[in-house]
mmCIF file of the N, C-alpha and C atoms, coordinates in Angstrom:
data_MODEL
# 
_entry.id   MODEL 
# 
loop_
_atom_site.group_PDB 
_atom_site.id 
_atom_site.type_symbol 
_atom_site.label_atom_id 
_atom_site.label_alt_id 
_atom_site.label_comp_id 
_atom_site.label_asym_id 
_atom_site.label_entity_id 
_atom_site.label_seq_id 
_atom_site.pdbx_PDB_ins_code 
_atom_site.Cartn_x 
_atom_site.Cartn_y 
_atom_site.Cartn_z 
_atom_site.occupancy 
_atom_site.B_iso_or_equiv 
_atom_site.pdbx_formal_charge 
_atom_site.auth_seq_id 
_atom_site.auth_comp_id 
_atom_site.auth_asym_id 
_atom_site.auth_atom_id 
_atom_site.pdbx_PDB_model_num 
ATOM 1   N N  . UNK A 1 1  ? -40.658 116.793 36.615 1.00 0.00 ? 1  UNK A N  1 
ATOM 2   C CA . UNK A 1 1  ? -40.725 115.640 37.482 1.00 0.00 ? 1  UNK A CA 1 
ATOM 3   C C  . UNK A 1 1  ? -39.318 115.175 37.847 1.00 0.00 ? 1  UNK A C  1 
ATOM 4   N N  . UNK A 1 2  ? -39.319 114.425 39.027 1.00 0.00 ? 2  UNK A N  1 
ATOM 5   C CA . UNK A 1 2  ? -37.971 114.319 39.506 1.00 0.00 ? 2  UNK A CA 1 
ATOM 6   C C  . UNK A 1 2  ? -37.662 112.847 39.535 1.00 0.00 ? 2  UNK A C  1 
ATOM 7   N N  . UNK A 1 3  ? -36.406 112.702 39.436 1.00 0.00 ? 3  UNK A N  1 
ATOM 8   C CA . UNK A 1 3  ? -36.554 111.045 39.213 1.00 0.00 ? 3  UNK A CA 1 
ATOM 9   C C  . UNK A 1 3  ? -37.156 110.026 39.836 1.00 0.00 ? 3  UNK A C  1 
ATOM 10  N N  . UNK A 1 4  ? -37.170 110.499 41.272 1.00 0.00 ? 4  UNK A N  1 
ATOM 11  C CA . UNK A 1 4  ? -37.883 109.295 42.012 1.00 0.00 ? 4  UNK A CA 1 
ATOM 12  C C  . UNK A 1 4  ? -39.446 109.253 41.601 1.00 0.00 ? 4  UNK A C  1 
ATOM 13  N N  . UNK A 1 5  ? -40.357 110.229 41.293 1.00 0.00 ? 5  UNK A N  1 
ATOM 14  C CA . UNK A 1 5  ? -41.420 110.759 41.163 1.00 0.00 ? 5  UNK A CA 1 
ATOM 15  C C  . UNK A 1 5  ? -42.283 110.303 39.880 1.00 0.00 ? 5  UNK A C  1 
ATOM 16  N N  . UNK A 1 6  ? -40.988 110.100 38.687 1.00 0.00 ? 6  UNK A N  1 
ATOM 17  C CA . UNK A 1 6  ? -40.678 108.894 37.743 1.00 0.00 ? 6  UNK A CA 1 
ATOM 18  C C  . UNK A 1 6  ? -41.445 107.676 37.762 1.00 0.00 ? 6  UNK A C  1 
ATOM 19  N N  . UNK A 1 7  ? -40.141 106.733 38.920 1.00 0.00 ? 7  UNK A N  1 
ATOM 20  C CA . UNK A 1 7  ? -40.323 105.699 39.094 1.00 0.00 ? 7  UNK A CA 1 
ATOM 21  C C  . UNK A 1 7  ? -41.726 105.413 40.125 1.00 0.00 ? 7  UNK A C  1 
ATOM 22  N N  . UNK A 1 8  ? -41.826 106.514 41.128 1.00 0.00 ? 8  UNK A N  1 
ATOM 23  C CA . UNK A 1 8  ? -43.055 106.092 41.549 1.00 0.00 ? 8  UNK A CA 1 
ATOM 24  C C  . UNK A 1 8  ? -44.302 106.130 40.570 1.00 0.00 ? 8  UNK A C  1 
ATOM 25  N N  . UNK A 1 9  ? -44.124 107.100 39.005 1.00 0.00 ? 9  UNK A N  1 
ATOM 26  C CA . UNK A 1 9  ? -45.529 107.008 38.508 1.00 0.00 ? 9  UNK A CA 1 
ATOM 27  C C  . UNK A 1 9  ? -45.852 105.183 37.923 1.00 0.00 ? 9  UNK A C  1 
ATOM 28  N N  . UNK A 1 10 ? -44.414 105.059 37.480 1.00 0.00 ? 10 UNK A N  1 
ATOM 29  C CA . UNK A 1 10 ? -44.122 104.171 36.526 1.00 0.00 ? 10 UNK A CA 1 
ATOM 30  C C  . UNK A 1 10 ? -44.818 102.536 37.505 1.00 0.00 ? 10 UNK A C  1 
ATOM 31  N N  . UNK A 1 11 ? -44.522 102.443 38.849 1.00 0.00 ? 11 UNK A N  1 
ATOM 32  C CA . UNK A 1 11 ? -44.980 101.660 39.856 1.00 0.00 ? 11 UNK A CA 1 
ATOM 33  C C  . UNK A 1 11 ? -46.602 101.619 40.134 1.00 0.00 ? 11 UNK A C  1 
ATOM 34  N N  . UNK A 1 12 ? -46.935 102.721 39.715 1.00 0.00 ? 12 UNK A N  1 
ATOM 35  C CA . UNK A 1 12 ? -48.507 102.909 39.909 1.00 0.00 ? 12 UNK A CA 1 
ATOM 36  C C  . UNK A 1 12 ? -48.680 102.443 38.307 1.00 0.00 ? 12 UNK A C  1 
ATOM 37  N N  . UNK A 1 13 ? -48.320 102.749 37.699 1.00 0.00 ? 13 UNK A N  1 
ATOM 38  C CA . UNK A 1 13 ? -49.575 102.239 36.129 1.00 0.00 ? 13 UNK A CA 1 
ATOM 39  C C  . UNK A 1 13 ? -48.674 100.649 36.409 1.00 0.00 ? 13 UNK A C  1 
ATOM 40  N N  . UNK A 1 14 ? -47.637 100.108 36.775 1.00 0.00 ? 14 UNK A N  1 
ATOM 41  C CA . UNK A 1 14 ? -47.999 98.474  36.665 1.00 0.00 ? 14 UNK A CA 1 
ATOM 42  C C  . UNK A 1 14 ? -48.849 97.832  37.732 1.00 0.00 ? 14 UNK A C  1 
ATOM 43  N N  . UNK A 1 15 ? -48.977 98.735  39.042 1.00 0.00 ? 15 UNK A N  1 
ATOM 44  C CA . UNK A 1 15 ? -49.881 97.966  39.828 1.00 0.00 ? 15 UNK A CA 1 
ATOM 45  C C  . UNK A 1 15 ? -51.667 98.016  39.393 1.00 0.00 ? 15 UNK A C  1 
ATOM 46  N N  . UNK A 1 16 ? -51.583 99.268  38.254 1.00 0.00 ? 16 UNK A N  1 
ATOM 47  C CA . UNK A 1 16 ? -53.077 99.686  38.300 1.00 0.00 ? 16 UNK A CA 1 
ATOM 48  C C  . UNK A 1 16 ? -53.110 98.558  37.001 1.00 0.00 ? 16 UNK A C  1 
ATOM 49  N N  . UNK A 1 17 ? -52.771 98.124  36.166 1.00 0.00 ? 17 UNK A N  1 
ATOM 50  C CA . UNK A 1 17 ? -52.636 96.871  35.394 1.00 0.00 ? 17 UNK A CA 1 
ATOM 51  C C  . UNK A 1 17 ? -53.517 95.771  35.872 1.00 0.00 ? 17 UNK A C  1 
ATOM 52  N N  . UNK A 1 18 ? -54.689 95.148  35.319 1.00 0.00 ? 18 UNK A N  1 
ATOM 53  C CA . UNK A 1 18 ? -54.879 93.853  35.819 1.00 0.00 ? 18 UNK A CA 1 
ATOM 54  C C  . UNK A 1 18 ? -53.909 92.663  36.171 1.00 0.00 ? 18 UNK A C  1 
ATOM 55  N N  . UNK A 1 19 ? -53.816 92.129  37.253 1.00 0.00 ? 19 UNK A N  1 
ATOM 56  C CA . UNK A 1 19 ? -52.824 91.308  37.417 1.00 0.00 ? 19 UNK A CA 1 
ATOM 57  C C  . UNK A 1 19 ? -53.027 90.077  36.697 1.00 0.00 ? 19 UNK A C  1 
ATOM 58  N N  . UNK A 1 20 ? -52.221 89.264  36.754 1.00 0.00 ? 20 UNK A N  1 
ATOM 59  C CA . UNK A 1 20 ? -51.851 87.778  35.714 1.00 0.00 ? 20 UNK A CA 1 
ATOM 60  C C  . UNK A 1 20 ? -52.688 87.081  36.883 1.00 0.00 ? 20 UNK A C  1 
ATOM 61  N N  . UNK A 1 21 ? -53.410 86.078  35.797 1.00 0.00 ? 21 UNK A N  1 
ATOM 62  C CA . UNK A 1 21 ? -53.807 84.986  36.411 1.00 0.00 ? 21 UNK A CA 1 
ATOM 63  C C  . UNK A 1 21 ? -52.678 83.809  37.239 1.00 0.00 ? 21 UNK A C  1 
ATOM 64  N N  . UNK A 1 22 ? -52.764 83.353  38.551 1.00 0.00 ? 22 UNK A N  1 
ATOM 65  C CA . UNK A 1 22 ? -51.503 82.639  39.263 1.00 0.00 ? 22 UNK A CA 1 
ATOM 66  C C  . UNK A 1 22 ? -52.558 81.370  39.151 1.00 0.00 ? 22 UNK A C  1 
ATOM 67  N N  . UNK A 1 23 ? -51.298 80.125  38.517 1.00 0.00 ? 23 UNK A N  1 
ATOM 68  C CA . UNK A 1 23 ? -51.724 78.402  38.482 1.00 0.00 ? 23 UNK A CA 1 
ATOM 69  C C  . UNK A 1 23 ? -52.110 77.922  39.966 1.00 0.00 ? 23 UNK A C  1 
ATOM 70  N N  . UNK A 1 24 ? -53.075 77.181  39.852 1.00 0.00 ? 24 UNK A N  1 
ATOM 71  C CA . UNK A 1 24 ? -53.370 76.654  41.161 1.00 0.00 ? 24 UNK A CA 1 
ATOM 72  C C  . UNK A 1 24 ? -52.490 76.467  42.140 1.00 0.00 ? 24 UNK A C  1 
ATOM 73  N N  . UNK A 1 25 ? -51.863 75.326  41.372 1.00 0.00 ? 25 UNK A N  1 
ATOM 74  C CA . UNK A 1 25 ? -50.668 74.220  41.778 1.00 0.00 ? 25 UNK A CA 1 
ATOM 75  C C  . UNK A 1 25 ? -49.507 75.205  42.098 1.00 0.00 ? 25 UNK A C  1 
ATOM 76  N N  . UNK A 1 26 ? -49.357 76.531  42.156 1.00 0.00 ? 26 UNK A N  1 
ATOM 77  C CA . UNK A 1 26 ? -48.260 77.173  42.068 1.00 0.00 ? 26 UNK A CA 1 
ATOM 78  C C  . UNK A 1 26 ? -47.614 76.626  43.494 1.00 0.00 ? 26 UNK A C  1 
ATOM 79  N N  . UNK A 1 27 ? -47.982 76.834  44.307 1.00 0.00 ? 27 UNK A N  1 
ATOM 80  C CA . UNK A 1 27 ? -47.403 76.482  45.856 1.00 0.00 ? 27 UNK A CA 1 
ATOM 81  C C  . UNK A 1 27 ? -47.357 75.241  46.063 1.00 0.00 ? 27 UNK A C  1 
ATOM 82  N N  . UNK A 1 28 ? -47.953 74.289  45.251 1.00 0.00 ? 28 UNK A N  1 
ATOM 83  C CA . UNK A 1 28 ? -48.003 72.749  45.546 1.00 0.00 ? 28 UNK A CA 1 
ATOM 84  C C  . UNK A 1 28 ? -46.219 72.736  44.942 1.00 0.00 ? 28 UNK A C  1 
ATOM 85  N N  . UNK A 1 29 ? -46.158 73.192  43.702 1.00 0.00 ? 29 UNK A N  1 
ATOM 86  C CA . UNK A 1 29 ? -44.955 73.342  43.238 1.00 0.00 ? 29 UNK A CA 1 
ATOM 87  C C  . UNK A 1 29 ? -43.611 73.942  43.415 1.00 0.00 ? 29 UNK A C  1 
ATOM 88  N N  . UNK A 1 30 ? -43.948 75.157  44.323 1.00 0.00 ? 30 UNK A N  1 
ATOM 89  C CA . UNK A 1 30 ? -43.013 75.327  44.961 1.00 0.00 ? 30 UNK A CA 1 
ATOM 90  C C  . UNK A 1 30 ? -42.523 74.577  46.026 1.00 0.00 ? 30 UNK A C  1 
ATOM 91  N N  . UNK A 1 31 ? -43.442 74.063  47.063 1.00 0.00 ? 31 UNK A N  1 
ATOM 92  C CA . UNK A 1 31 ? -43.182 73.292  48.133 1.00 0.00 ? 31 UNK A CA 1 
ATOM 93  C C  . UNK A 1 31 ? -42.439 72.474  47.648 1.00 0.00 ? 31 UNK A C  1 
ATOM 94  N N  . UNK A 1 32 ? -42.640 71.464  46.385 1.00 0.00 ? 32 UNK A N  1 
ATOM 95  C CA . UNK A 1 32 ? -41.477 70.523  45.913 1.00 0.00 ? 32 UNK A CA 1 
ATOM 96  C C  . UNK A 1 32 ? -40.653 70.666  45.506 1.00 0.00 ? 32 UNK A C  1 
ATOM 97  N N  . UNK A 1 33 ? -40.443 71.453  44.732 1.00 0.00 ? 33 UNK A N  1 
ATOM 98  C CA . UNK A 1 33 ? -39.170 72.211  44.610 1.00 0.00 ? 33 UNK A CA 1 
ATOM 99  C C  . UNK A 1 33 ? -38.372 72.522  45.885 1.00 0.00 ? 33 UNK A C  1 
ATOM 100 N N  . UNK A 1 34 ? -38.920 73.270  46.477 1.00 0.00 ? 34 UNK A N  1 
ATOM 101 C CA . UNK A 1 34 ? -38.202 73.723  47.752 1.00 0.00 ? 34 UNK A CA 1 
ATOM 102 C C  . UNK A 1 34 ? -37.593 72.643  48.569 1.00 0.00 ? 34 UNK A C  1 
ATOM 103 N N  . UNK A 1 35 ? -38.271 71.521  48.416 1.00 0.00 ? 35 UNK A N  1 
ATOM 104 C CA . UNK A 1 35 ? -37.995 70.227  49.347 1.00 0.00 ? 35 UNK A CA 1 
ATOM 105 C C  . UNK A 1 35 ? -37.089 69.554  48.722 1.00 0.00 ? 35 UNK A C  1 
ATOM 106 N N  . UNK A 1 36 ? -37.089 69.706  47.631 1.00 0.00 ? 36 UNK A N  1 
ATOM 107 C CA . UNK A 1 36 ? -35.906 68.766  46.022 1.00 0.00 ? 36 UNK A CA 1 
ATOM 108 C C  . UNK A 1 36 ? -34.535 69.637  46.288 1.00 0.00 ? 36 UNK A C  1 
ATOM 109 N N  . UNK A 1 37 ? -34.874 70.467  46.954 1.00 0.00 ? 37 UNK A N  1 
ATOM 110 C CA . UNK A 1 37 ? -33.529 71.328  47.045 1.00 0.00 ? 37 UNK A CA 1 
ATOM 111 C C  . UNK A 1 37 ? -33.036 71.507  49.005 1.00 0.00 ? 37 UNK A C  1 
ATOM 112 N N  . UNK A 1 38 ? -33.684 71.106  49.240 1.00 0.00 ? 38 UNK A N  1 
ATOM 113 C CA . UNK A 1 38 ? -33.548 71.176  50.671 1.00 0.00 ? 38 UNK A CA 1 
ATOM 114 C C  . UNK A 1 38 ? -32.078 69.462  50.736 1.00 0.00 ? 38 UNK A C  1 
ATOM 115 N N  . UNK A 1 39 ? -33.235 68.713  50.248 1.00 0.00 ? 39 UNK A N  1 
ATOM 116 C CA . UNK A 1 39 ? -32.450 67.418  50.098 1.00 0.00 ? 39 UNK A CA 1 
ATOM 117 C C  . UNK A 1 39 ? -31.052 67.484  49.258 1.00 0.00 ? 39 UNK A C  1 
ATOM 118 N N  . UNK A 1 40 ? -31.089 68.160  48.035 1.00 0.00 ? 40 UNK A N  1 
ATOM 119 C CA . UNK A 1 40 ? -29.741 67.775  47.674 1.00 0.00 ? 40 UNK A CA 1 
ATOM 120 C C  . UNK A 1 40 ? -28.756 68.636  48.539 1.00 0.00 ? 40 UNK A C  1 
ATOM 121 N N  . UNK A 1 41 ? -29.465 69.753  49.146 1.00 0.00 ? 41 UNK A N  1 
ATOM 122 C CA . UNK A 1 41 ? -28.098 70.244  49.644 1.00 0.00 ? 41 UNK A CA 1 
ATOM 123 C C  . UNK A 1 41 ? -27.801 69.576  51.041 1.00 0.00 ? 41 UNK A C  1 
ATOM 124 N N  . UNK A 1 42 ? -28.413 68.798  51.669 1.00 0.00 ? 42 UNK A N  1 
ATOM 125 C CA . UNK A 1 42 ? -28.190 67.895  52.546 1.00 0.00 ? 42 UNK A CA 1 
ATOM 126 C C  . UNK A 1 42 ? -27.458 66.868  52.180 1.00 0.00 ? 42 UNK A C  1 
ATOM 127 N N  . UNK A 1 43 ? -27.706 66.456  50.710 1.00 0.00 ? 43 UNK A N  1 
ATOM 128 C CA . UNK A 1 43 ? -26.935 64.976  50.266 1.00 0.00 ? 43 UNK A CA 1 
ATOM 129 C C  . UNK A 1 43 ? -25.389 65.792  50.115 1.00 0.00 ? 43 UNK A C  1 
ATOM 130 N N  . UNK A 1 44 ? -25.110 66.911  49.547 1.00 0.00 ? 44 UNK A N  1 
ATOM 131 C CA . UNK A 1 44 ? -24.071 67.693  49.377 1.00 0.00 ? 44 UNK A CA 1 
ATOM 132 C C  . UNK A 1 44 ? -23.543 68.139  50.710 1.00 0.00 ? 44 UNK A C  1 
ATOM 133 N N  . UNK A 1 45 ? -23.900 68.013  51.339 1.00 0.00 ? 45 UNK A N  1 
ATOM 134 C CA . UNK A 1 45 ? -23.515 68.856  52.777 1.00 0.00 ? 45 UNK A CA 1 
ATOM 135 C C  . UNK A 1 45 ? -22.496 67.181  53.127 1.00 0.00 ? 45 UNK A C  1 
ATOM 136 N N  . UNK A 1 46 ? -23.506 66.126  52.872 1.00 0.00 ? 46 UNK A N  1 
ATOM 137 C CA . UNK A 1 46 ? -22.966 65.149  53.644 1.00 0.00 ? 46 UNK A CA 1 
ATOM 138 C C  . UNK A 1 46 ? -21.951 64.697  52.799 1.00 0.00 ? 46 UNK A C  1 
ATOM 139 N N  . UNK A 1 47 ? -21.334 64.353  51.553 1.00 0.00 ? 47 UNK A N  1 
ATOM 140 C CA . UNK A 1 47 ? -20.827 64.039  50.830 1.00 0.00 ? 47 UNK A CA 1 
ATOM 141 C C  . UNK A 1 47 ? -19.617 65.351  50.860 1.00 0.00 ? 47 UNK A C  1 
ATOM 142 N N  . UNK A 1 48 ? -19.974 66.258  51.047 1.00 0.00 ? 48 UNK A N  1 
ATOM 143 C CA . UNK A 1 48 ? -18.352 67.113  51.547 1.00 0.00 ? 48 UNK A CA 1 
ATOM 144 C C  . UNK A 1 48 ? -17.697 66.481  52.946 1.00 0.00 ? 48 UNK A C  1 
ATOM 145 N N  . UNK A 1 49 ? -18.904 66.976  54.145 1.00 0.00 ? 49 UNK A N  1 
ATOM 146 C CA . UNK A 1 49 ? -18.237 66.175  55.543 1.00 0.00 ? 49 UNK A CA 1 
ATOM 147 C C  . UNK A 1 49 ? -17.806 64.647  54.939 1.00 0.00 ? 49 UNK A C  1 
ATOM 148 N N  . UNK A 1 50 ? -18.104 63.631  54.400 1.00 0.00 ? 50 UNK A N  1 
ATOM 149 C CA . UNK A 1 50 ? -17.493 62.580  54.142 1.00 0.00 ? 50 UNK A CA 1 
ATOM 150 C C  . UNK A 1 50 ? -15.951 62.364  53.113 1.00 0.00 ? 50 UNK A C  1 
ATOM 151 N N  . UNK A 1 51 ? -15.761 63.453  52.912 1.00 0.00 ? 51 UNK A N  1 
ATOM 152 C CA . UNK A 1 51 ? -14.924 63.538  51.918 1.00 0.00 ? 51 UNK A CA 1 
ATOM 153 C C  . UNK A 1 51 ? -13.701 64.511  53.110 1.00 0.00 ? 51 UNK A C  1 
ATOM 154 N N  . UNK A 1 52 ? -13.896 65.435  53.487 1.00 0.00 ? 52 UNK A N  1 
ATOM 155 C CA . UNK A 1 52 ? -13.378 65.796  54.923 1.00 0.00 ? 52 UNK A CA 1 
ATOM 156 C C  . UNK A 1 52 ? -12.553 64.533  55.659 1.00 0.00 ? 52 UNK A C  1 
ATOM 157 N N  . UNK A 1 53 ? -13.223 64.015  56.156 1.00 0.00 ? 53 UNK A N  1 
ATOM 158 C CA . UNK A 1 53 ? -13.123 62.595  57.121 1.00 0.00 ? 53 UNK A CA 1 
ATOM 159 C C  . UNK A 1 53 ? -11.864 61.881  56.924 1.00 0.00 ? 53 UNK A C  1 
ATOM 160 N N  . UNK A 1 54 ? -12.525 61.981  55.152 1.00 0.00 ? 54 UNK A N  1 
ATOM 161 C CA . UNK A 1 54 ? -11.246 60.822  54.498 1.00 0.00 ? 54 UNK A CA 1 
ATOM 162 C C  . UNK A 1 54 ? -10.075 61.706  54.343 1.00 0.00 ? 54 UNK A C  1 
ATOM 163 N N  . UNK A 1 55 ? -10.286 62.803  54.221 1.00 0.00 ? 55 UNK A N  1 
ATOM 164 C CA . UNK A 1 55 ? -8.492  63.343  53.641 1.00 0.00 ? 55 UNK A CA 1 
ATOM 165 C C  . UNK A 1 55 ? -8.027  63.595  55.107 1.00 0.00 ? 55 UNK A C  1 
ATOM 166 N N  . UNK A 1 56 ? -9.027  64.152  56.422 1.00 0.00 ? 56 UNK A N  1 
ATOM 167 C CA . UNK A 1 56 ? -8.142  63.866  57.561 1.00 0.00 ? 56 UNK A CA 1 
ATOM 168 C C  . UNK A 1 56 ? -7.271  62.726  57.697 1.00 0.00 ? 56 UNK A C  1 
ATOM 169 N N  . UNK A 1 57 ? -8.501  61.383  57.635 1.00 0.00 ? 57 UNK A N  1 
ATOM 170 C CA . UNK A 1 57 ? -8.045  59.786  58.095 1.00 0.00 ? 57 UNK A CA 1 
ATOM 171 C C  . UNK A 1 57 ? -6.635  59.758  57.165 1.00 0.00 ? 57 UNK A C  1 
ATOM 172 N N  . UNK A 1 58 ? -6.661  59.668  55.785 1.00 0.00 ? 58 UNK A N  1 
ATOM 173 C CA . UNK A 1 58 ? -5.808  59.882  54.870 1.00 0.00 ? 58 UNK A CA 1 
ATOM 174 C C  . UNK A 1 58 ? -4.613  60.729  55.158 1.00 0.00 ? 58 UNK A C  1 
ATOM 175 N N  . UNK A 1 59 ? -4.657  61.587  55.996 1.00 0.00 ? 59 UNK A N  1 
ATOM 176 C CA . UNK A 1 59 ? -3.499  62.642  56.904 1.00 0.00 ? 59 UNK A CA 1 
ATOM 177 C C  . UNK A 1 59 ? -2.749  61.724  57.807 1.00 0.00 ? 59 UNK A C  1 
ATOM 178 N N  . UNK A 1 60 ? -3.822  61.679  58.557 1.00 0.00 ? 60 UNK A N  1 
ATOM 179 C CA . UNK A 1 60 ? -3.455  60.836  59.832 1.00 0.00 ? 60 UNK A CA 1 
ATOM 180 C C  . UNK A 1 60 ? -2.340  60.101  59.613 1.00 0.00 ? 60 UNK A C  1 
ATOM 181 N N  . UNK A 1 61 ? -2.905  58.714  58.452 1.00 0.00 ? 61 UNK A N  1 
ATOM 182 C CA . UNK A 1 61 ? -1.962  57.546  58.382 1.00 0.00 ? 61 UNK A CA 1 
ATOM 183 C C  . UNK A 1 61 ? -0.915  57.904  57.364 1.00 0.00 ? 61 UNK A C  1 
ATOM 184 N N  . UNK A 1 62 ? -0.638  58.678  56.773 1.00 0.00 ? 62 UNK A N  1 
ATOM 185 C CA . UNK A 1 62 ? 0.273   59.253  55.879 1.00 0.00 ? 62 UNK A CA 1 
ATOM 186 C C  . UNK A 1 62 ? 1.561   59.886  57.179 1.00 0.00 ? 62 UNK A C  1 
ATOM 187 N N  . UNK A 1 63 ? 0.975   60.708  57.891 1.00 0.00 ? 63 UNK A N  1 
ATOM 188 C CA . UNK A 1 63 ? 1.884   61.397  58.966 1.00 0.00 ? 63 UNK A CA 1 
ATOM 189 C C  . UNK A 1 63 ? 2.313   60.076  59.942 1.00 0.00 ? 63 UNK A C  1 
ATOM 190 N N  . UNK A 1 64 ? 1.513   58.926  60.232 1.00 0.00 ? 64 UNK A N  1 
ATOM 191 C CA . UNK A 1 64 ? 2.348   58.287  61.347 1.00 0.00 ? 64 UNK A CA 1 
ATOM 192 C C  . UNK A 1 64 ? 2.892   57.041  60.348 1.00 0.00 ? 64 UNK A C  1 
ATOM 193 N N  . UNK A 1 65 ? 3.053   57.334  59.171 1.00 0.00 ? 65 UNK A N  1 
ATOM 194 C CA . UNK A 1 65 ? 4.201   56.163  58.708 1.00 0.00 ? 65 UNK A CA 1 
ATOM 195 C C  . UNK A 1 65 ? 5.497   56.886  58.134 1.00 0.00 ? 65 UNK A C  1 
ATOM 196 N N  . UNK A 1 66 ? 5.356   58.478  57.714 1.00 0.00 ? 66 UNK A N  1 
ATOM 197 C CA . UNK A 1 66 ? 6.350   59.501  57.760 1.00 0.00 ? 66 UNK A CA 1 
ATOM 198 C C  . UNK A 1 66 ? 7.375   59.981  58.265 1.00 0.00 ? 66 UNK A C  1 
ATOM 199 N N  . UNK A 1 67 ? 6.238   60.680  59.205 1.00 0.00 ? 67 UNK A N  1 
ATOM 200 C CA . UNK A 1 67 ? 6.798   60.631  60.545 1.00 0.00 ? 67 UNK A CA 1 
ATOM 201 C C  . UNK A 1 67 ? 7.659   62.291  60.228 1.00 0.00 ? 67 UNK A C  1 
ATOM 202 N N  . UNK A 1 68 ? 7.219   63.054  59.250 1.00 0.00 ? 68 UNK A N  1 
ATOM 203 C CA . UNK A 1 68 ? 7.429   64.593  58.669 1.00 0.00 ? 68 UNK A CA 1 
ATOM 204 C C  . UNK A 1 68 ? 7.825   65.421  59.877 1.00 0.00 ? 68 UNK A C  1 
ATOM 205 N N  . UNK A 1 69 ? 7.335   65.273  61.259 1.00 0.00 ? 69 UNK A N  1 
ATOM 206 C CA . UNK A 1 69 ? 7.975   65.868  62.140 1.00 0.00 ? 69 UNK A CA 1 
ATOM 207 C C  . UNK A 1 69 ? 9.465   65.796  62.657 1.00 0.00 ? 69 UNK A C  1 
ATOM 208 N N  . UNK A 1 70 ? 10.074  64.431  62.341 1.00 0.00 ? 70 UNK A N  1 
ATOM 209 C CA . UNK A 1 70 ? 11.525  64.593  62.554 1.00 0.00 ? 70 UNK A CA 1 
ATOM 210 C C  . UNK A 1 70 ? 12.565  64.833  61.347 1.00 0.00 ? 70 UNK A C  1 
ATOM 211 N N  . UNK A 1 71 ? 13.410  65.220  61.671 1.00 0.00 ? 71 UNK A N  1 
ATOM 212 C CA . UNK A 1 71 ? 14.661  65.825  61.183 1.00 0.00 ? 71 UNK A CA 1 
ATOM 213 C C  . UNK A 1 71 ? 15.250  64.749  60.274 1.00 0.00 ? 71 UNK A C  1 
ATOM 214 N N  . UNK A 1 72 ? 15.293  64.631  58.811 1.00 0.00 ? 72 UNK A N  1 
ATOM 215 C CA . UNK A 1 72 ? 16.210  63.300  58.379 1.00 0.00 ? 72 UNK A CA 1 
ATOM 216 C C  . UNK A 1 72 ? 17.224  63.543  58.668 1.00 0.00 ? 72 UNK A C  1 
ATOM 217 N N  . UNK A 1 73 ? 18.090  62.152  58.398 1.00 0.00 ? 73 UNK A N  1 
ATOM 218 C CA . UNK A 1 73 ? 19.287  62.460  58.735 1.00 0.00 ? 73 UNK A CA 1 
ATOM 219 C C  . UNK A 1 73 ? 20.257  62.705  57.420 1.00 0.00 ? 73 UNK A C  1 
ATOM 220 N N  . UNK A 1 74 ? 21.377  63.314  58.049 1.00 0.00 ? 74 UNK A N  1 
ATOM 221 C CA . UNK A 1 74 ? 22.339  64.582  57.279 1.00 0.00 ? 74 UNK A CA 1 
ATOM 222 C C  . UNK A 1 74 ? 22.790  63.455  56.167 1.00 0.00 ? 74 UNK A C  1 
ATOM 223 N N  . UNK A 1 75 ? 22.752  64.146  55.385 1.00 0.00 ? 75 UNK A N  1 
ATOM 224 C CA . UNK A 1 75 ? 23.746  63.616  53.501 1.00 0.00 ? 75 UNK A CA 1 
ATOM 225 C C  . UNK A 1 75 ? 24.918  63.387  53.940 1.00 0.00 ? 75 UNK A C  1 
ATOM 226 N N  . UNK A 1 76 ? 25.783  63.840  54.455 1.00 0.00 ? 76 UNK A N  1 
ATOM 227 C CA . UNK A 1 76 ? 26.896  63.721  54.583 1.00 0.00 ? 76 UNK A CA 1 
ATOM 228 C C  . UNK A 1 76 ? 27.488  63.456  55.952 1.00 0.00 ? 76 UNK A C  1 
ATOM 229 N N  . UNK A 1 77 ? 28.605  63.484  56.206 1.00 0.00 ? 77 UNK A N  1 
ATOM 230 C CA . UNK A 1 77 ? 28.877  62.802  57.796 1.00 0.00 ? 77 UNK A CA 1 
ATOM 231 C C  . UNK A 1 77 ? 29.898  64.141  57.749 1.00 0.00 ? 77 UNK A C  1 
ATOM 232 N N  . UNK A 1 78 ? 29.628  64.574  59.555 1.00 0.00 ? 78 UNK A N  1 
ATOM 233 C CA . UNK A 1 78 ? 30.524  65.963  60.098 1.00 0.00 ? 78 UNK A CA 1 
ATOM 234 C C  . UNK A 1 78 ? 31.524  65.629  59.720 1.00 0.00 ? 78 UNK A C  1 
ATOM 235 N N  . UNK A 1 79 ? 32.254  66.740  60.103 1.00 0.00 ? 79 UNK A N  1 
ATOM 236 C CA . UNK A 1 79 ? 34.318  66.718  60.113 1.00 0.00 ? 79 UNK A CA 1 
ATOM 237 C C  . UNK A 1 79 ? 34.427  66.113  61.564 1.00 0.00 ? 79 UNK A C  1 
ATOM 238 N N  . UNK A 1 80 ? 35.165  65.322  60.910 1.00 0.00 ? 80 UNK A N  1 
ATOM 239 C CA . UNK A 1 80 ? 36.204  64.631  62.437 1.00 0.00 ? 80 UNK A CA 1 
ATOM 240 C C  . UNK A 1 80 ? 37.501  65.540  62.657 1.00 0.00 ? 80 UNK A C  1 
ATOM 241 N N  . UNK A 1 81 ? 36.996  66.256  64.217 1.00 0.00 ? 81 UNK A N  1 
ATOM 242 C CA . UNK A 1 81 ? 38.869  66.343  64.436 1.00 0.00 ? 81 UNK A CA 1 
ATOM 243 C C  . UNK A 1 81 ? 38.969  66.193  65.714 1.00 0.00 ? 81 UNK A C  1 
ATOM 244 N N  . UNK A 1 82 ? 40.124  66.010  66.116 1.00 0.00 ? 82 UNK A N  1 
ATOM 245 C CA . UNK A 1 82 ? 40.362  65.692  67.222 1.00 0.00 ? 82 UNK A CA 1 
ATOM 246 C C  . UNK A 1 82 ? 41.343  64.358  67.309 1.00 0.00 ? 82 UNK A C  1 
ATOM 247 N N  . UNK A 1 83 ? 41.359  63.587  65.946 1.00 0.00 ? 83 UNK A N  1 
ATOM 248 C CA . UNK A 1 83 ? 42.067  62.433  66.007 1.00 0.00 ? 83 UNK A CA 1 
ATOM 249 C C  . UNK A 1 83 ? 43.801  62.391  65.908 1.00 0.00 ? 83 UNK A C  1 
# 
């Protein structure tokens, strides 16, 4: 026998197996579940974008009291000549 030939016998004696009894409620239970998780990743979705927002806004007013785009000015003062 060849390996796949194997696994296909091995697939037939678990399907020829009586199957397990499934709980009523199984799908009542999944549906809530599914929905308990739908929501937090919505509450998570929104609580990142809100957290986003703030470290932009938090950018924003950090850069226009900075002001990181201009050049400070020099430590020391040029050579004078010419005098």
């Amino acid at each position: 026998m060849s390996r796949h030939e194997d696994k296909e016998a091995a697939v037939r004696r678990l399907l020829d197996t009586p199957h397990p009894p499934v709980p009523g409620d199984l799908a009542l239970r999944a549906a809530e579940r599914g929905t308990r998780r739908l929501h937090r990743a919505r509450r998570v979705r929104r609580v990142l974008w809100a957290l986003g927002a703030v470290a932009v806004l938090a950018f924003v007013v950090w850069a226009s009291t900075t002001h990181p785009w201009e050049v400070p000015p020099a430590e020391t003062t040029p050579p004078l000549e010419g005098w």
